[in-house]
ROSEGU-539841 format. One record per residue: z negated, x, y of N, C-alpha, C in turn. Coordinates in pm, whole numbers, plus 32768, in hexadecimal, padded with zeros to 4 digits. Last residue first. Layout:
REM ROSEGU-539841
ZXYZXYZXY
...
This chain:
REM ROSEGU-539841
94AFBC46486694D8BBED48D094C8BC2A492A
940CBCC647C7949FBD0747C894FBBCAA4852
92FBBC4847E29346BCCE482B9382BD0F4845
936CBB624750934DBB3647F59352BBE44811
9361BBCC464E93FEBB8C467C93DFBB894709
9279BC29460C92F9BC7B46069353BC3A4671
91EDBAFB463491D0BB744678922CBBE9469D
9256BA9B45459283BA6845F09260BAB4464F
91EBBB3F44A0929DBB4E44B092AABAEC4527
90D7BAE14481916ABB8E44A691DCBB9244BA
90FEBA0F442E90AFBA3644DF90F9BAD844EF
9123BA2643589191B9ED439C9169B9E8443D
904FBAC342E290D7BAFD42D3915EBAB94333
8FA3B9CC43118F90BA9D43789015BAB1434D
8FFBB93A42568FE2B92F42D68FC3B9A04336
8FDBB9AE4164906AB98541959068B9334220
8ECBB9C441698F0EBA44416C8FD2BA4D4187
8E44B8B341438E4CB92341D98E90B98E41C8
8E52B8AA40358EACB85040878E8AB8AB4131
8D5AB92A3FD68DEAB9623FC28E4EB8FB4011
8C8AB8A940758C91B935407C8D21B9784056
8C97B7B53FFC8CB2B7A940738CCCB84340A5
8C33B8013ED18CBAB7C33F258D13B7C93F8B
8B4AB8533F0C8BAFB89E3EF38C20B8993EDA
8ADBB73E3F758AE0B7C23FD48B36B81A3FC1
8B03B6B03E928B40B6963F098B1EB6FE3F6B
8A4CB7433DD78AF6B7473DDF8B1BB71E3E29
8946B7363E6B89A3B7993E488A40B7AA3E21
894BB6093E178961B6263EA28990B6D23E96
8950B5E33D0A89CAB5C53D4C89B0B5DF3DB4
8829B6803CF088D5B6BC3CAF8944B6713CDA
8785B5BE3D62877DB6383DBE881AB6863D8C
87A2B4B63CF487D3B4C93D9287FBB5523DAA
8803B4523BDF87EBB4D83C2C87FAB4F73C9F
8849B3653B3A87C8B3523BB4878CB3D33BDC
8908B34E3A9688AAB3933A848829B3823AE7
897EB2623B5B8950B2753AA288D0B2AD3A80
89B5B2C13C2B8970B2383C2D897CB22C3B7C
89B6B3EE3C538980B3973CC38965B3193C7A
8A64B4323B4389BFB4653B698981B4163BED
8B49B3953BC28ADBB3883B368A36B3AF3B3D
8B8BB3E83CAB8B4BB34D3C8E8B08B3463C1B
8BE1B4E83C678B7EB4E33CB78B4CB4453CA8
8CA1B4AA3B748C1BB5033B5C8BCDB4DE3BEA
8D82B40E3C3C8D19B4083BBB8CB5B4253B99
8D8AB5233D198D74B4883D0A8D38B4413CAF
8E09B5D83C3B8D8FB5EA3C628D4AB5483CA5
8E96B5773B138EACB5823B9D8E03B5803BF6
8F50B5063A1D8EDDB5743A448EE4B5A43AA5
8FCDB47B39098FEEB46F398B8F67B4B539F8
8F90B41738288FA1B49838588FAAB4B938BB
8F6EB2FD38448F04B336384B8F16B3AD384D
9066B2EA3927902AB2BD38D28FB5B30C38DC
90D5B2093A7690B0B28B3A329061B27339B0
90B8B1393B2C9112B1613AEF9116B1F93AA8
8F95B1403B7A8FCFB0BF3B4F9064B0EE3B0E
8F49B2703BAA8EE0B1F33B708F36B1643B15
9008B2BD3C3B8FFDB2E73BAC8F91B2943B7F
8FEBB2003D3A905EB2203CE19048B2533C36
8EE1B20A3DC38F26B1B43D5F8FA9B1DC3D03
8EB2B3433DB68E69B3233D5C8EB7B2B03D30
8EFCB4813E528F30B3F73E158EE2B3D43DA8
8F01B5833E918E75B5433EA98ED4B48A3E7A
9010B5B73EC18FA0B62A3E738F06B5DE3E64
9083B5033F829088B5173F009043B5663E6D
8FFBB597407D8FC9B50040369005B4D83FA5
90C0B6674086902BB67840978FF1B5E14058
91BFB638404B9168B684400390F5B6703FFD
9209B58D416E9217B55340B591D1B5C6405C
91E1B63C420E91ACB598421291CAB57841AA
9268B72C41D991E1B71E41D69189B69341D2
935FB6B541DF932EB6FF416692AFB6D6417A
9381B6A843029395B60D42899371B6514209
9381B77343999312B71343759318B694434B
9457B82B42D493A8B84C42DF9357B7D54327
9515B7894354951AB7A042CD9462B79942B6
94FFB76C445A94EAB6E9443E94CCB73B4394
9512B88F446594ADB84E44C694D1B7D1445A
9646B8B3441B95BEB8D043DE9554B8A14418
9752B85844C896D8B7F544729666B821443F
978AB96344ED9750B8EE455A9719B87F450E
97EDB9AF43C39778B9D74424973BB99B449C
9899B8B343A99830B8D9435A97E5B92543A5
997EB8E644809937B873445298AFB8844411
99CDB9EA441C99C2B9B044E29968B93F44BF
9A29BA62434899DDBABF43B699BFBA7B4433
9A54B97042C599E2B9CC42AB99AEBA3E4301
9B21B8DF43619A7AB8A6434F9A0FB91B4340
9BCAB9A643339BACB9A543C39B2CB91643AF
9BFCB9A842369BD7BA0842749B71BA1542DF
9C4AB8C9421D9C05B8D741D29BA9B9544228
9D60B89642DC9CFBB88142E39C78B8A64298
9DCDBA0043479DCDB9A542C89D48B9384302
9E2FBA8744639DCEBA6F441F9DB9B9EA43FC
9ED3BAA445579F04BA9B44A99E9EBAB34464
9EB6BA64464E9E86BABB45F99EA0BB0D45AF
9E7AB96546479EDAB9A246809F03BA2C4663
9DADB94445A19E05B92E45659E71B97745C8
9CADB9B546669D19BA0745F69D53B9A245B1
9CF0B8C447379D2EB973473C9D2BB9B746C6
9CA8B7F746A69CFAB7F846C29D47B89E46FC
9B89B861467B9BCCB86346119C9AB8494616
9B32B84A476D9B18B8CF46F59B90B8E346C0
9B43B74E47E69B9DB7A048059BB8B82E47D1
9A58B6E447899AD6B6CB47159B4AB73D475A
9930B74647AB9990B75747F29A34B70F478D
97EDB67247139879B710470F98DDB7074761
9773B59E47179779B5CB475397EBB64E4788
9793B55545E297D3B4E8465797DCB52646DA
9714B614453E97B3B5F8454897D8B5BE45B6
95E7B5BF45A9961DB659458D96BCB64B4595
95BCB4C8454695BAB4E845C695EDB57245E5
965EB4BF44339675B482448A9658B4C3454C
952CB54743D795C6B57D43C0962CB553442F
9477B4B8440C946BB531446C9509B53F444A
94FFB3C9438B94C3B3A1441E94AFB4354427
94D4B400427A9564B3F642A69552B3FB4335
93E9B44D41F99435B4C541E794BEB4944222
937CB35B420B9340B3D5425593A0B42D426D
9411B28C418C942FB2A8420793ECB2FC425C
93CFB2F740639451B32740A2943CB2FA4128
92FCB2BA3FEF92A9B32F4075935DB3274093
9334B1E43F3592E2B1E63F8D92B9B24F4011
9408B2993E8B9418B2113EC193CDB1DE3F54
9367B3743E2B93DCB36D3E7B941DB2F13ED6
928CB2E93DA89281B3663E25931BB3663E58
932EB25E3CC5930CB2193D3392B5B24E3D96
93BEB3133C4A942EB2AA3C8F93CCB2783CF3
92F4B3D53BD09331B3E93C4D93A4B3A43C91
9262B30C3B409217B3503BAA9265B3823C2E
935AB2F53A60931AB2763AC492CFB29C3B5D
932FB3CF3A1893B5B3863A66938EB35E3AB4
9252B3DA39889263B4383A1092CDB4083A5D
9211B27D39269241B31A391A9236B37939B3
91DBB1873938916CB1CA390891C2B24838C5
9359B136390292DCB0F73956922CB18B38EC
93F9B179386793F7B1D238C7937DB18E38EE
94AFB15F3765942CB1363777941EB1983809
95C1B06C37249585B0D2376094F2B0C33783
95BBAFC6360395A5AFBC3688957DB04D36AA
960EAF7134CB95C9AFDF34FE960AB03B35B8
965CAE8834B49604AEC2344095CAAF5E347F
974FAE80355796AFAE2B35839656AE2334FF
97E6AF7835BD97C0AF2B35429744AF023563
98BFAFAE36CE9809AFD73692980EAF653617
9993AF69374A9964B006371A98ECB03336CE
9A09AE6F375599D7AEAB36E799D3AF2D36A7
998FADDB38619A22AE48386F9A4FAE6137AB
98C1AD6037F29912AD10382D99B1AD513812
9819AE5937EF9843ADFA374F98B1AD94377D
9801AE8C38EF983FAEFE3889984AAEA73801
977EADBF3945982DADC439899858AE303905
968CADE638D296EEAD5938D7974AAD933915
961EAEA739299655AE91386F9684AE4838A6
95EFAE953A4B965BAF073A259697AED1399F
9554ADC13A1695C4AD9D3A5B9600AE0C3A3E
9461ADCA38D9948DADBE398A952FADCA39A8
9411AE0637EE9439AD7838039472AD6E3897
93C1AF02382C941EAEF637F09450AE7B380C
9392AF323970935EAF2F38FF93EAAEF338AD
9425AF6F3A7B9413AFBE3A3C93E3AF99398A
93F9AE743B1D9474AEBE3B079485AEFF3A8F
92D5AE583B1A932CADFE3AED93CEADEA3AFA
9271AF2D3B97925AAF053B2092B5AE8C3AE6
9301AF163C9C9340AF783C0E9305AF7C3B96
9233AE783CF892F2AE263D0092FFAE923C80
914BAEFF3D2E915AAE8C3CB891C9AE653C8D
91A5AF823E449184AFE23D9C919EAF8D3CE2
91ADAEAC3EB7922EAEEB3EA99249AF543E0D
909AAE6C3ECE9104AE203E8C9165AE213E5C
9063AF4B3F429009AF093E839052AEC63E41
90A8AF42405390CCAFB3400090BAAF9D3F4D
9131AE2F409B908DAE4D40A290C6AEE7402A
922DAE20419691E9ADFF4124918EAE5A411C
9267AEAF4289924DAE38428D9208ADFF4215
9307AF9442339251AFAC4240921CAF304252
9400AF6C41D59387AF63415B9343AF58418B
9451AF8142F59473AF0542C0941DAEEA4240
94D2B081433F9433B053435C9406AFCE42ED
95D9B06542ED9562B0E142A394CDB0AF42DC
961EAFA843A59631AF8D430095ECAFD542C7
960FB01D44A295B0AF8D44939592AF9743DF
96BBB0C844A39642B10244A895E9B074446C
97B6B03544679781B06844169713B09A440E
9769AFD0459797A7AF6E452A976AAFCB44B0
97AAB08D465B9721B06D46339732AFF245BA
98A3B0D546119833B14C45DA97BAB0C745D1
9976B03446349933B00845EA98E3B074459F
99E8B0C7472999D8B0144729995FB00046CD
9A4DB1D2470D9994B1B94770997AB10E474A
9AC2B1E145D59ABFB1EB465C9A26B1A14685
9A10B2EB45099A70B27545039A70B23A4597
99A5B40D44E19A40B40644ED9A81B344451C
989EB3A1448D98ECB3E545279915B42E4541
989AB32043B19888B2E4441698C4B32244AC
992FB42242FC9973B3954313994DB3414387
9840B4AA431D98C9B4E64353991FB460436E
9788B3EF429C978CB419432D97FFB4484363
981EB3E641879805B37C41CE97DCB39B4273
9824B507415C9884B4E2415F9879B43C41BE
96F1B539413B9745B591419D97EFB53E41C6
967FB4B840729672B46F40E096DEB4934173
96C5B52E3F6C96EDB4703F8A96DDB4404043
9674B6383FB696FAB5CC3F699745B5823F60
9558B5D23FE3959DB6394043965AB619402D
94EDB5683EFD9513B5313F659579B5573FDF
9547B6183E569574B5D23E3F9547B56E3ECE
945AB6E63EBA94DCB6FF3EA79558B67A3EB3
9377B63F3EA593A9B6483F19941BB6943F2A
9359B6343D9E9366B5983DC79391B5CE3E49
930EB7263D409397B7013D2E93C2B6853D79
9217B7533DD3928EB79A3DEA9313B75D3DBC
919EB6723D7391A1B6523DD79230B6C03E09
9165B70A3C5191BBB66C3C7591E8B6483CF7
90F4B7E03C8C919CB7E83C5B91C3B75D3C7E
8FF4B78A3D22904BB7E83D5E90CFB7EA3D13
8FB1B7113C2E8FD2B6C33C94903FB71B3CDB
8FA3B7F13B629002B7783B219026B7293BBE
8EE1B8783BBE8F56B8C53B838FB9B85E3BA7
8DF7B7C13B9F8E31B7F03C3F8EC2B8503C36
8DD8B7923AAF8E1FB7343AFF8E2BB7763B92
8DD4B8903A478E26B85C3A268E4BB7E53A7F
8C93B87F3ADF8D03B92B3B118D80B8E43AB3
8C2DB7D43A5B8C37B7DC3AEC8CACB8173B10
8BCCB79839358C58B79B39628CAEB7B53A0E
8B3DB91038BD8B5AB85939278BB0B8373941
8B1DBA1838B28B0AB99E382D8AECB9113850
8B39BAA0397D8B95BA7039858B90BA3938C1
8AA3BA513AAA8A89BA843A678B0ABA3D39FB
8A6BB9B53BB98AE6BA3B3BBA8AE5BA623B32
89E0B8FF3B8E8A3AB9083BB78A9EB9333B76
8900B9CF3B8F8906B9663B188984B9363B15
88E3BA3F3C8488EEBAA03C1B892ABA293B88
88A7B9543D008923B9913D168945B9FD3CD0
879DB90B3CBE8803B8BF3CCA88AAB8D43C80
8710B9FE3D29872BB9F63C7F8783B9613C7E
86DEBA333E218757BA3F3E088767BA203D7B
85B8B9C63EBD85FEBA2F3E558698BA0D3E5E
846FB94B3F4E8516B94F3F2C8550B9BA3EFE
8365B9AB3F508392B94F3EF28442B93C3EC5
831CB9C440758335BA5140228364BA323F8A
8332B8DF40EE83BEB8F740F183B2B9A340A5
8254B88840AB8295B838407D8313B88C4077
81ADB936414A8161B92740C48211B8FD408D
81E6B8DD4222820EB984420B81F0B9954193
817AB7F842608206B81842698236B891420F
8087B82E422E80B8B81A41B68158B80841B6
806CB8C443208034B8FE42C78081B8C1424E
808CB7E743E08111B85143E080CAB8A34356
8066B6AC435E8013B73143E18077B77C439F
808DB5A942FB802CB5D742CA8006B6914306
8153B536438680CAB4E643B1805EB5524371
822AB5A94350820FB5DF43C68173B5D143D6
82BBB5BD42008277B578424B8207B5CA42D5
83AAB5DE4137838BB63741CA833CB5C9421C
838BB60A3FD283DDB59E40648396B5B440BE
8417B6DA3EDD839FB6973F4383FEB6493F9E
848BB5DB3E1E8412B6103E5D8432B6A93E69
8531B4833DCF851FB5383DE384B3B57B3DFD
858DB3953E01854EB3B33D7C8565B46B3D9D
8498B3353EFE8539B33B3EAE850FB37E3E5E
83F5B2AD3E0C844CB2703E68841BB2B53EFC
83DEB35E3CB183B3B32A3D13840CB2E83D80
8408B4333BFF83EBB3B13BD783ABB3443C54
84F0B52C3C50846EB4F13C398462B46C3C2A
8576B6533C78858BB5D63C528509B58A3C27
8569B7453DDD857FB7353D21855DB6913CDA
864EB7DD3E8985C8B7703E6F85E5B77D3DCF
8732B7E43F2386C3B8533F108654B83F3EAE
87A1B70B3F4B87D4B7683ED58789B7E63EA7
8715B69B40108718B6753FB48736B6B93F34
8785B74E40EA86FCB76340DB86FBB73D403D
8865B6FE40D8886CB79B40E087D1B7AC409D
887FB609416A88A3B60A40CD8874B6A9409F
8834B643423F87CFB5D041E487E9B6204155
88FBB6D042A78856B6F4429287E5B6E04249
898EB5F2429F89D6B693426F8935B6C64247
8942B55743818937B53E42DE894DB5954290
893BB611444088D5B5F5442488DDB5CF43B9
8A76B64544808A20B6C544568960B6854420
8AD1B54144758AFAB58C442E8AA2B5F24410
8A73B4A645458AB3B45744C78AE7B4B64463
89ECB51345DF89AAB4D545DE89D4B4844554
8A7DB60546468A29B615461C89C2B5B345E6
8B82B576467E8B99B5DC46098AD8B5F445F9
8B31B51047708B59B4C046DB8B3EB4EC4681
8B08B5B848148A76B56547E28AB3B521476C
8BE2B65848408BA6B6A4480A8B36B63C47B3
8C5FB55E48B48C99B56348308C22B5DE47DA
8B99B56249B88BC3B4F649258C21B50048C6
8BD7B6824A3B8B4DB64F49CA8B73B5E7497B
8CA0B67B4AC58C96B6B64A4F8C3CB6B249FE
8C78B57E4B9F8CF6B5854B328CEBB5E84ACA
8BAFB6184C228B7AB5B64BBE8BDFB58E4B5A
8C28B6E34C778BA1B6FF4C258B9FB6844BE3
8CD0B66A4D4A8CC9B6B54CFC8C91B6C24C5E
8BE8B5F14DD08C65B5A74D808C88B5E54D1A
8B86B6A24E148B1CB6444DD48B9EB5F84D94
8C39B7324ED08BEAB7774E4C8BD5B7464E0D
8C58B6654F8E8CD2B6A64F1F8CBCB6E94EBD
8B5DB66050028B6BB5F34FD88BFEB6164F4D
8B62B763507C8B12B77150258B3BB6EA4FC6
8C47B746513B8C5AB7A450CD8BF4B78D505E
């Protein structure tokens, strides 16, 4: 029995030692950092928590940290509180439109027979093989004017090659290629959510006389929510924090916290104000995570 404990026990500590070793400690680093204030030195902050010099100047060092970071932040003659406005909408609409594009392609995967699921599963995996920079680079050279979209549209002669669609270094652009890139997040839970369902549902209410349209929306769609809520959240949450995309296909309006946090990190050389925004980042991206820990929670006690 005691040896089943230790097993036990030890299967629940290594994921607990991960999370504390790759997540809650740098979380700390950065936490501390944002506390700090900006200095001319290596690293460029102060204070920096040195042990060698006796718990006295510990206590010296850490009565030094503040929150004026995050007051600076929050304050609203910056562009901070606009680009965290602007990500949160981009990423919202980019995961609508994924939700869109992707719901129908899963439904399609499993509805088609068992021969060639893993066939199409292979084809949605099939981008990650390429280097994500590269794939981002392909729509630069779709997208710009001189690129492959103008050429077939002057080819067809819908576009006057005096004046090319300009979509490249637009919001377009931002959200053809968040959609492009996070779609097999938002198709693989979908997928696993549909493929699983009973089909015999749907075959009784047609018997029924229940319309198909119908009989998706009250039988299909709610058994799919599980995949809905966590193909949302896998494309929201890393879309809100996107930096290549609007970097390389986005213009200079183009305003996304991503941005701002690399700027002040490797421009400005503000460790302690981009580490505050990555805290208060990371602070609003947890709140569509408790909200979706609720509703699996709801759903397992109605079980």
């Amino acid at each position: 029995m005691a040896s089943k404990a230790t097993g036990r026990w030890l299967v629940l500590a290594v994921p607990y030692l991960w999370l504390l070793a790759l997540f809650l400690v740098p979380f700390l680093i950065v936490f501390k950092i944002s506390l700090s204030q900006d200095a001319i030195a290596q690293p460029p902050y102060l204070p920096t928590f040195d042990l060698s010099g006796g718990w006295a100047l510990f206590r010296e060092n850490f009565a030094e940290l503040s929150f004026e970071n995050y007051g600076y932040v929050l304050s609203w003659d910056n562009e901070f509180i606009e680009a965290y406005g602007s990500s949160l909408w981009i990423a919202g609409i980019s995961t609508i439109l994924l939700l869109l594009v992707g719901y129908p392609i899963a439904y399609g995967m499993a509805r088609a027979p068992k021969s060639i699921r893993p066939t199409l599963l292979m084809l949605v995996i099939l981008p990650f093989w390429t280097s994500f920079l590269i794939r981002v680079y392909a729509w630069i050279g779709i997208l710009s004017p001189e690129g492959l979209l103008n050429q077939l549209l002057f080819a067809l002669g819908i576009v006057n090659r005096d004046a090319p669609l300009q979509i490249l270094n637009t919001d377009t652009a931002v959200y053809i290629g968040i959609v492009y890139s996070y779609l097999p997040f938002m198709i693989l839970p979908l997928y696993a959510a549909l493929e699983k369902m009973d089909e015999t549902l749907l075959e009784a209410a047609a018997d029924l006389g229940c319309p198909p349209f119908a009989a998706f929306w009250k039988i299909t769609w709610p058994l799919s929510l599980p995949g809905v809520f966590a193909g949302c959240l896998l494309c929201f949450i890393p879309a809100v924090g996107e930096f290549v995309i609007p970097d390389l296909l986005g213009g200079s309006d183009t305003l996304m916290i991503g941005k701002v946090l690399w700027t002040e990190f490797s421009v400005n050389r503000s460790w302690t104000v981009s580490s505050a925004v990555a805290v208060l980042l990371l602070m609003v991206l947890v709140i569509p995570i408790v909200f979706y820990q609720n509703l699996q929670a709801r759903e397992m006690e109605r079980r």
